[in-house]
C-alpha positions in Angstrom: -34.3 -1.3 8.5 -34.3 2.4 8.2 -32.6 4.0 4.6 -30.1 6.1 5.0 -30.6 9.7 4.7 -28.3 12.0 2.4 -26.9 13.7 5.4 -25.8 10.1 6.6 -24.3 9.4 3.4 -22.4 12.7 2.5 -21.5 12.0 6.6 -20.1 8.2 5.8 -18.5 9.2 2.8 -16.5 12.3 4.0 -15.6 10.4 7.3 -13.7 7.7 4.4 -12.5 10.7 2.4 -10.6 11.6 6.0 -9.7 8.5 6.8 -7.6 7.6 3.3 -6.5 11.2 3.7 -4.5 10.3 6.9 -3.4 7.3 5.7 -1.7 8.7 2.5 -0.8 11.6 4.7 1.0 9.2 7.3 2.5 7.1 4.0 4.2 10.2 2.7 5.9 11.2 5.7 7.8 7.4 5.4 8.2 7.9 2.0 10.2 10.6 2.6 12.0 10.0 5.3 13.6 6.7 3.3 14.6 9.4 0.3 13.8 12.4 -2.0 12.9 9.6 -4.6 11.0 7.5 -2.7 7.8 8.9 -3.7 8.3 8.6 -6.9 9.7 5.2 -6.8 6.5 4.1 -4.8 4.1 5.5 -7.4 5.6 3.3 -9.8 5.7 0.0 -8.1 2.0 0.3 -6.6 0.8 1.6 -10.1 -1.8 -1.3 -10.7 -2.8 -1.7 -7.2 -4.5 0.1 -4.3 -2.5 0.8 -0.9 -5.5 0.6 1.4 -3.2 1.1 4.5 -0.5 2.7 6.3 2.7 1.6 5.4 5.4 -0.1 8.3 9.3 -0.2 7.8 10.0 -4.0 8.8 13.0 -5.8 9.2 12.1 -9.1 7.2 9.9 -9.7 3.9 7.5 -12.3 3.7 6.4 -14.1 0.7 8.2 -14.5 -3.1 11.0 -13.0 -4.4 9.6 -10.7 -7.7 11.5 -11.2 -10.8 12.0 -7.3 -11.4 14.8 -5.3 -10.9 13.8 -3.2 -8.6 12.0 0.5 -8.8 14.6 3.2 -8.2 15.4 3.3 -4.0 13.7 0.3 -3.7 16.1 -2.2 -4.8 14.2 -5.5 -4.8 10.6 -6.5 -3.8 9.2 -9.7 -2.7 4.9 -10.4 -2.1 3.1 -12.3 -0.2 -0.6 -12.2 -1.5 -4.4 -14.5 -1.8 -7.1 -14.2 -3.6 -10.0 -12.1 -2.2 -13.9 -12.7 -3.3 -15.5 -15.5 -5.5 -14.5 -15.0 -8.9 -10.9 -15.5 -7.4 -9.5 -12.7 -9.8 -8.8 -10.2 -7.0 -6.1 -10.0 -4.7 -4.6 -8.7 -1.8 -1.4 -8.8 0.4 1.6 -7.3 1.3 4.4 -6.4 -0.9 7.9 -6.1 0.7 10.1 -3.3 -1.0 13.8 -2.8 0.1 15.2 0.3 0.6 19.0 -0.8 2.6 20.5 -3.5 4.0 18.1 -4.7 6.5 15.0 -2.8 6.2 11.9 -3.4 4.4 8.9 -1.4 3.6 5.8 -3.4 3.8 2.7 -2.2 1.4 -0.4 -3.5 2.1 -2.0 -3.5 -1.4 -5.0 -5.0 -3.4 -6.1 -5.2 -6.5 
């Protein structure tokens, strides 16, 4: 097997720089269509995790009901998550944010 060259690696890395790029890109544009606050509102409940993935407005959660109040527009949450690796101390899921009466943002997260 062949080592990869610098040029490969500044390649693979800007190609992941883009790719989280779009996704936070095509996150914001949800965020704000849902409200002015949203933003804001979704810094705080994904503060200790990592949103790997583009967000998706769904119609029902998944998973347990959290015991917090809620962050701001997002007036409940629920998650629905398993542990990743060996040590068992990471994880990763979804969690399920409401914003109105029957829709749902879904945040794929880990941590």
């Amino acid at each position: 097997m062949d080592n990869i060259t610098e040029a490969q690696y500044k390649e693979a890395f800007d190609a992941q720089v883009q790719y989280e790029n779009s996704i936070a890109e095509f996150n914001w544009k949800i965020l704000y269509s849902i409200s002015s606050t949203a933003v804001d509102d979704f810094t705080v409940l994904t503060k200790e995790c990592n949103v790997y993935d583009k967000v998706e407005i769904v119609e029902e959660p998944a998973g347990e009901p959290e015991s917090e109040d809620g962050y701001g527009v997002f007036t409940s949450t629920q998650v629905d998550q398993w542990s990743v690796g060996m040590s068992g101390d990471s994880f990763q899921g979804n969690i399920y944010a409401k914003f109105s009466e029957r829709k749902w943002l879904r945040i794929p997260y880990e941590c």
